[in-house]
PDB file of N, H, CA, C and O in Angstrom:
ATOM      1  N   UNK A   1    -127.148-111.655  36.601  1.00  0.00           N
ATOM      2  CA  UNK A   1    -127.209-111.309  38.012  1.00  0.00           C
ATOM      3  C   UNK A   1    -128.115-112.230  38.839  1.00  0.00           C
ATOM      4  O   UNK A   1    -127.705-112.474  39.974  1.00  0.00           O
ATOM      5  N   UNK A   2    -129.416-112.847  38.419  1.00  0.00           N
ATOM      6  H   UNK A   2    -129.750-112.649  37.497  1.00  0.00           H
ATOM      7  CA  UNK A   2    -129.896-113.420  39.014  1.00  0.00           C
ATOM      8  C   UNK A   2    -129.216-114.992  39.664  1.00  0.00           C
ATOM      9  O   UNK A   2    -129.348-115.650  40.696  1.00  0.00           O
ATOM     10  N   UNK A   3    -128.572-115.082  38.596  1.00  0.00           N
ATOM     11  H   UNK A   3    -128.465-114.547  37.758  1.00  0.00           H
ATOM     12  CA  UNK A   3    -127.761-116.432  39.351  1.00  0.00           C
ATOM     13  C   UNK A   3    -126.505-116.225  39.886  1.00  0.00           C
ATOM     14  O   UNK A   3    -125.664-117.120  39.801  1.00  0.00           O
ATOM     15  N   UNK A   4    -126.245-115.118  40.453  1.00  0.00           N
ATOM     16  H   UNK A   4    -126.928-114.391  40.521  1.00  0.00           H
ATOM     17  CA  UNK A   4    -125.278-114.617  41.404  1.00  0.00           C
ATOM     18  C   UNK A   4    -126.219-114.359  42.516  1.00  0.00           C
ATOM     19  O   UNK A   4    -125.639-114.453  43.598  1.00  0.00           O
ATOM     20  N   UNK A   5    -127.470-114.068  42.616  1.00  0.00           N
ATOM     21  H   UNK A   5    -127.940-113.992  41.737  1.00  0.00           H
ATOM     22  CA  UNK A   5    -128.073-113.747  43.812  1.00  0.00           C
ATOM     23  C   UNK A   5    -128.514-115.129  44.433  1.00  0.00           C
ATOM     24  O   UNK A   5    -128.390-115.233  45.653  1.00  0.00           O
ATOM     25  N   UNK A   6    -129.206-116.605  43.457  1.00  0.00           N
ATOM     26  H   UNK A   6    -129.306-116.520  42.466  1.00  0.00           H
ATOM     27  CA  UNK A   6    -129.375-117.765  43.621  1.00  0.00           C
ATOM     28  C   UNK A   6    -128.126-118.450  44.066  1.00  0.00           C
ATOM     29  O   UNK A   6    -128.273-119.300  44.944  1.00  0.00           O
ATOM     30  N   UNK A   7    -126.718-118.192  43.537  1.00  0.00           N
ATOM     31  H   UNK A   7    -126.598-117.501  42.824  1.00  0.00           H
ATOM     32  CA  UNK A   7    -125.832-118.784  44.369  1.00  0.00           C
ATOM     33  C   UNK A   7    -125.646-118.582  45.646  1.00  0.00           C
ATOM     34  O   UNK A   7    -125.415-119.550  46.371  1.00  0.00           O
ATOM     35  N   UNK A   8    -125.695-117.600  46.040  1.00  0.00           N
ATOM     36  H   UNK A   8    -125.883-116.814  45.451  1.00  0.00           H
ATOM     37  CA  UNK A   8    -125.276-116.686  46.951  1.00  0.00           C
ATOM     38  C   UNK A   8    -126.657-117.256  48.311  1.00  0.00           C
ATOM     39  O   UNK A   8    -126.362-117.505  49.479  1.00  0.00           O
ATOM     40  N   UNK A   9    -128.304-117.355  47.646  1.00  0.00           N
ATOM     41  H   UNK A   9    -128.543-117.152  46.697  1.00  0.00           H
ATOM     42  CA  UNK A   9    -129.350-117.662  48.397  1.00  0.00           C
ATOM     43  C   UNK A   9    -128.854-119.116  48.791  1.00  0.00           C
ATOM     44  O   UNK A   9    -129.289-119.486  49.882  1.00  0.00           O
ATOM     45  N   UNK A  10    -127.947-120.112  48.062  1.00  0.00           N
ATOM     46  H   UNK A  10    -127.594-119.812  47.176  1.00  0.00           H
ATOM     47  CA  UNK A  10    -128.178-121.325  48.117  1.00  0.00           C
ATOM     48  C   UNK A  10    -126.666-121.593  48.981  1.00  0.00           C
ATOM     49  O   UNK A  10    -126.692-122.462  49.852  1.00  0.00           O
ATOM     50  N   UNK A  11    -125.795-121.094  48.816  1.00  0.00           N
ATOM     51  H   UNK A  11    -125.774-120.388  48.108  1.00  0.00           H
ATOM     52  CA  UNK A  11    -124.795-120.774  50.026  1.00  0.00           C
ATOM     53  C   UNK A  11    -125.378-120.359  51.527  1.00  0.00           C
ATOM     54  O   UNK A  11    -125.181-121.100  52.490  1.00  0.00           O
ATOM     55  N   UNK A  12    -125.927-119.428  51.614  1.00  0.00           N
ATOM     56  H   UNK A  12    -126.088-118.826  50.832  1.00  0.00           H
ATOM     57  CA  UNK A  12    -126.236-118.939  52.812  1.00  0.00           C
ATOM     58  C   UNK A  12    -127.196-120.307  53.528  1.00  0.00           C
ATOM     59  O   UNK A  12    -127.075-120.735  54.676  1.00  0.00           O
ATOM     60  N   UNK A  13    -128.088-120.772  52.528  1.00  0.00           N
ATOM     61  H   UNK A  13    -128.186-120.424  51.596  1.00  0.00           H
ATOM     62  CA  UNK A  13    -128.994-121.702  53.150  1.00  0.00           C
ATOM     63  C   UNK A  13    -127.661-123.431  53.686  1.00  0.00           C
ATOM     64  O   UNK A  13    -127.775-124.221  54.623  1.00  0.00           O
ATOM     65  N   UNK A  14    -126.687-123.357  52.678  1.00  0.00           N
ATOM     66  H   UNK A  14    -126.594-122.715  51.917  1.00  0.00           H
ATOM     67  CA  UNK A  14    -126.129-124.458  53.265  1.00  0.00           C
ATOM     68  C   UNK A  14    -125.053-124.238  54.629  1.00  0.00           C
ATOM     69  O   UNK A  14    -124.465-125.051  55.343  1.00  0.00           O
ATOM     70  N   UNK A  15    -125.102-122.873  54.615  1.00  0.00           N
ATOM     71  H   UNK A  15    -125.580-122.213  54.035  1.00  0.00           H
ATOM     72  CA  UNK A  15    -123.842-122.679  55.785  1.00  0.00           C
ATOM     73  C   UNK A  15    -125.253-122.825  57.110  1.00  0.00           C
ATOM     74  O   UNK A  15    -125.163-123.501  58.135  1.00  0.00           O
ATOM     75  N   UNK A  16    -126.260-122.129  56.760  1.00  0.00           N
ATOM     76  H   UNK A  16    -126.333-121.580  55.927  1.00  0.00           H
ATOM     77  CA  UNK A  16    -127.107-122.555  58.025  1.00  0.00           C
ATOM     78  C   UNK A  16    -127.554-123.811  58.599  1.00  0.00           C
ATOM     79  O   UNK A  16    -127.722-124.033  59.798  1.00  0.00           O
ATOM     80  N   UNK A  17    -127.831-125.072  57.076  1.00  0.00           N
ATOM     81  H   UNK A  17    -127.695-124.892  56.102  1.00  0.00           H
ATOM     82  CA  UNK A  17    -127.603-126.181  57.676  1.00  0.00           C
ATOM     83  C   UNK A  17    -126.228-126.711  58.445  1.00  0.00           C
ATOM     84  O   UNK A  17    -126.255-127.313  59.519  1.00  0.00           O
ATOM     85  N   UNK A  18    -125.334-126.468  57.898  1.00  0.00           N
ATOM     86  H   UNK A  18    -125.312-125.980  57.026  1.00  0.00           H
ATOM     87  CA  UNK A  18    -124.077-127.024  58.571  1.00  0.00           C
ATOM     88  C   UNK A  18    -124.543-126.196  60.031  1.00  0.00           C
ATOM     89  O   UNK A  18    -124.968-126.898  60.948  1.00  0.00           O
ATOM     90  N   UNK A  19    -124.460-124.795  60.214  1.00  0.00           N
ATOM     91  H   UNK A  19    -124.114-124.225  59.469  1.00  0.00           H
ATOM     92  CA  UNK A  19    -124.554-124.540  61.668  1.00  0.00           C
ATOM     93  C   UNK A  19    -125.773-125.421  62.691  1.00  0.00           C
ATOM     94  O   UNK A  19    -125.453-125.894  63.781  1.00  0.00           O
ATOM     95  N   UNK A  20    -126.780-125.500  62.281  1.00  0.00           N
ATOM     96  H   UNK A  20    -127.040-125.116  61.395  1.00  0.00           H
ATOM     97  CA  UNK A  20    -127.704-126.652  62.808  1.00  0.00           C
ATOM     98  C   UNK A  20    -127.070-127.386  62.701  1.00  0.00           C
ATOM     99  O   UNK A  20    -126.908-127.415  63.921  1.00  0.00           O
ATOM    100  N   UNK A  21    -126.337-128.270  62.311  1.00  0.00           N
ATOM    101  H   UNK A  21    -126.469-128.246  61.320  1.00  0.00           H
ATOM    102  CA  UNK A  21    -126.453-129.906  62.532  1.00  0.00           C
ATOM    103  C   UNK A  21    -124.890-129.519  63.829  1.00  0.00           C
ATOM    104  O   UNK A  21    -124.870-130.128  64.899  1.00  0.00           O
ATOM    105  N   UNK A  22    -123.768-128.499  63.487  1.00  0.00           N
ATOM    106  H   UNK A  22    -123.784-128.005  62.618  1.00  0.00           H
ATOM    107  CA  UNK A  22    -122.731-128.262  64.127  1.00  0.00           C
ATOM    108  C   UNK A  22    -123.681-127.911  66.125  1.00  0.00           C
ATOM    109  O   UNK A  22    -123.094-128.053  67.198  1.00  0.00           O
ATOM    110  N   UNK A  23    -124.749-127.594  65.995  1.00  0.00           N
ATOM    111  H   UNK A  23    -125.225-127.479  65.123  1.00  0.00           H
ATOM    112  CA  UNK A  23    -125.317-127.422  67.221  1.00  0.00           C
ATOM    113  C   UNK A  23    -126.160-128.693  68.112  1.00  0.00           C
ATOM    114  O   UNK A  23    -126.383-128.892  69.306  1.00  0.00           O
ATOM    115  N   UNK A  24    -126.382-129.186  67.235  1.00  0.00           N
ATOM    116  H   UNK A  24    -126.201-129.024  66.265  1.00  0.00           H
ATOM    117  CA  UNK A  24    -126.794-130.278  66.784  1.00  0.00           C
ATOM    118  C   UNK A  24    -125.985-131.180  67.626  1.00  0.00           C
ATOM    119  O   UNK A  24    -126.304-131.571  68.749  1.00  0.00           O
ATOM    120  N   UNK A  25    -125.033-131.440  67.054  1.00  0.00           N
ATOM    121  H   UNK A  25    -124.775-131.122  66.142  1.00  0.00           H
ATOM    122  CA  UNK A  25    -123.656-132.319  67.606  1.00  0.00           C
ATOM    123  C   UNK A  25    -122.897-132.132  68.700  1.00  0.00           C
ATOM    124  O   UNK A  25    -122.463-133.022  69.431  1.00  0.00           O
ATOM    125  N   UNK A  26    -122.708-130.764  68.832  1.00  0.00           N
ATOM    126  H   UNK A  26    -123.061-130.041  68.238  1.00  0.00           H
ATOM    127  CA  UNK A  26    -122.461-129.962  70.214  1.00  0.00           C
ATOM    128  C   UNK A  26    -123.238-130.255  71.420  1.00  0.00           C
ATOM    129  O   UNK A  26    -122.774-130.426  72.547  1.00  0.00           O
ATOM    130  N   UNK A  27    -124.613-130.301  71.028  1.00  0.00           N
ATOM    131  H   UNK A  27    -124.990-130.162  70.113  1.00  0.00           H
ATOM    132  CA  UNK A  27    -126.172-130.751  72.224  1.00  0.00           C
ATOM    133  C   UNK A  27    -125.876-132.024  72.775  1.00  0.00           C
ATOM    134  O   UNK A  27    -125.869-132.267  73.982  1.00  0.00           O
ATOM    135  N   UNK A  28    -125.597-132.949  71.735  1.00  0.00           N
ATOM    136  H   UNK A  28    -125.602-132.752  70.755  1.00  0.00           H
ATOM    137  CA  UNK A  28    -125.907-134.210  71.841  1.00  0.00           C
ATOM    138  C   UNK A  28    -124.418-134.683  72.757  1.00  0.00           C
ATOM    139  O   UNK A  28    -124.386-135.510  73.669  1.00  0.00           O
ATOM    140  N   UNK A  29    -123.283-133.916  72.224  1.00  0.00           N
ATOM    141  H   UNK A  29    -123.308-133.244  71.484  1.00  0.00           H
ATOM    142  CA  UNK A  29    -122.228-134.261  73.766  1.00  0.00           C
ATOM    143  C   UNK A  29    -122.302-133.808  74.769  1.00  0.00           C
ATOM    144  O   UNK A  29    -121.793-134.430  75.702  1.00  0.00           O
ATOM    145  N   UNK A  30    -122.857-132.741  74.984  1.00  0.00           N
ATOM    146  H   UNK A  30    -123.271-132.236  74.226  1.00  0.00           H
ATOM    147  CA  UNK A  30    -122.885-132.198  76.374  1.00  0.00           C
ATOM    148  C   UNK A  30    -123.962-132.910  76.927  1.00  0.00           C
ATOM    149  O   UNK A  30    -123.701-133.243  78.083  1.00  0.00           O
ATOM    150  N   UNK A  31    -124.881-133.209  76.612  1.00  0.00           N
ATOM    151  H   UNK A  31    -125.092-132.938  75.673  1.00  0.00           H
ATOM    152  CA  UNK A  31    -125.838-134.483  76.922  1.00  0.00           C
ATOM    153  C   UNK A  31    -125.076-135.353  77.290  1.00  0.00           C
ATOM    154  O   UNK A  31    -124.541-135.321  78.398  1.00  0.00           O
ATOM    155  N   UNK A  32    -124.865-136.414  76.308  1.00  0.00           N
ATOM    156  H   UNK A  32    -125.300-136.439  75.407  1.00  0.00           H
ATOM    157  CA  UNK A  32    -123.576-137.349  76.873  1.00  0.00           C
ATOM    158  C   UNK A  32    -122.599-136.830  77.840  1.00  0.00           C
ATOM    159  O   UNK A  32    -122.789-137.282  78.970  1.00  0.00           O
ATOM    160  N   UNK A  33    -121.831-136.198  77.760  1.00  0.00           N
ATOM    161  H   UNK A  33    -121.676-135.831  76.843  1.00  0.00           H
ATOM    162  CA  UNK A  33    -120.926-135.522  79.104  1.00  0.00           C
ATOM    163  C   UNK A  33    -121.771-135.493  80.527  1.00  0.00           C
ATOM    164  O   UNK A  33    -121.184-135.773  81.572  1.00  0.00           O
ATOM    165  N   UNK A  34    -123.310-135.109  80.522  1.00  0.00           N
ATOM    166  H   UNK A  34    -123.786-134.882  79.673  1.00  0.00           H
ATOM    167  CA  UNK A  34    -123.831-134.716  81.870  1.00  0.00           C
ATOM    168  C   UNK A  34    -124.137-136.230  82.180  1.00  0.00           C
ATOM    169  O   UNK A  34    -124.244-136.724  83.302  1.00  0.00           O
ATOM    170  N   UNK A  35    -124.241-136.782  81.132  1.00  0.00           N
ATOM    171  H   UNK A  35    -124.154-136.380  80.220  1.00  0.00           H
ATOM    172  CA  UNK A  35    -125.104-138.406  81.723  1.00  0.00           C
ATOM    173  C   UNK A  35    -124.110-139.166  82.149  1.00  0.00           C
ATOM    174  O   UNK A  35    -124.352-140.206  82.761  1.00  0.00           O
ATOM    175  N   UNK A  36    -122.717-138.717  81.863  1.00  0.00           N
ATOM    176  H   UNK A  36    -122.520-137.872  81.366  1.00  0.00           H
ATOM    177  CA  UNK A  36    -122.099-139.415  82.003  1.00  0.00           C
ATOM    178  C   UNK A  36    -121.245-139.111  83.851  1.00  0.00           C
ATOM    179  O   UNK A  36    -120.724-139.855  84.682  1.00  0.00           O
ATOM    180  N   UNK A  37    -121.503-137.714  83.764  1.00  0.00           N
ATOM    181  H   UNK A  37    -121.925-137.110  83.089  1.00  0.00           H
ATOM    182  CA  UNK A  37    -120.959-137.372  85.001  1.00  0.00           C
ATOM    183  C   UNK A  37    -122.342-137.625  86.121  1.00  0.00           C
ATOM    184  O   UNK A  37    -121.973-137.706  87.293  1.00  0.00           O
ATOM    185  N   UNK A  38    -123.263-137.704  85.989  1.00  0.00           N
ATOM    186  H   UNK A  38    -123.563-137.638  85.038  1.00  0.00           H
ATOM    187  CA  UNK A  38    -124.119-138.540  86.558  1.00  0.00           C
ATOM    188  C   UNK A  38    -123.863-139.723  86.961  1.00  0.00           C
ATOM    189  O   UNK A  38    -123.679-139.939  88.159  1.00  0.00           O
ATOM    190  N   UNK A  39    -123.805-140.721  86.016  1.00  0.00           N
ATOM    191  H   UNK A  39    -123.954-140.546  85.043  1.00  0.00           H
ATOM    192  CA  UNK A  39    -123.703-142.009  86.517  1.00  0.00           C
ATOM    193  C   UNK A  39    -122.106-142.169  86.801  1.00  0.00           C
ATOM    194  O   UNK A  39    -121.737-143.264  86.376  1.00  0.00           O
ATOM    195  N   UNK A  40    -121.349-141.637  87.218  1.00  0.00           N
ATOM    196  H   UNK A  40    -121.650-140.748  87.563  1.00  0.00           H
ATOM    197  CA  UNK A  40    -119.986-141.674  88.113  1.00  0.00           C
ATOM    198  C   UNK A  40    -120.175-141.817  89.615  1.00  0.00           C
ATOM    199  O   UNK A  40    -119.258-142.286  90.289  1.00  0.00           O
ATOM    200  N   UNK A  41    -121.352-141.425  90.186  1.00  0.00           N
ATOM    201  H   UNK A  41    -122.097-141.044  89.638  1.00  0.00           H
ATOM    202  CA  UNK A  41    -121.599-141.705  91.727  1.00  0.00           C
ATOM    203  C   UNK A  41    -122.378-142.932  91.878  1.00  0.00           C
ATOM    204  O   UNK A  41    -122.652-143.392  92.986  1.00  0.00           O
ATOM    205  N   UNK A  42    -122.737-143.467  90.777  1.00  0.00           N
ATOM    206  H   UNK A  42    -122.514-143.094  89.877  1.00  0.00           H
ATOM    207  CA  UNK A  42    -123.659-144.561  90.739  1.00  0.00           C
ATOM    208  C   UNK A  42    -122.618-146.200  90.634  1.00  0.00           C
ATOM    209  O   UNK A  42    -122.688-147.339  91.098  1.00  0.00           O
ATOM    210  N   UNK A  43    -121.772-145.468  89.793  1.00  0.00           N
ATOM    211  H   UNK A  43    -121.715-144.543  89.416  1.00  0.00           H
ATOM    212  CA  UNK A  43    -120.882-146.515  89.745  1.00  0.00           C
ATOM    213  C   UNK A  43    -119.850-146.547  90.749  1.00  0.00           C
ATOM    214  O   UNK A  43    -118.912-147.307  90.510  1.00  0.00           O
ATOM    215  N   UNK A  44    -119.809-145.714  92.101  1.00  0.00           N
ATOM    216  H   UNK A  44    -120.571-145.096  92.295  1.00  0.00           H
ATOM    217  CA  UNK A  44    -118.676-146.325  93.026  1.00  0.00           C
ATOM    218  C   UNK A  44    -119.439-146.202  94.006  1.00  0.00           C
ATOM    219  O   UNK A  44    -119.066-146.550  95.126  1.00  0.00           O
TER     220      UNK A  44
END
């Protein structure tokens, strides 16, 4: 049983990295998207 509870601890910990880095990646375009709709009045 204990290494059904260690799988299970070591699953949960990798689905939370994937969700960080998935937020992660999400941040970093909408960043890009605003900078980008920013410099659209700059450029005409």
């Amino acid at each position: 049983m204990p290494n059904a509870r260690r799988a299970r601890a070591i699953a949960i910990a990798k689905a939370d990295d994937r969700a960080k880095i998935v937020r992660l990646t999400l941040l970093m375009i909408a960043v890009g998207a605003t900078s980008a709709l920013l410099a659209v009045p700059v450029l005409f």
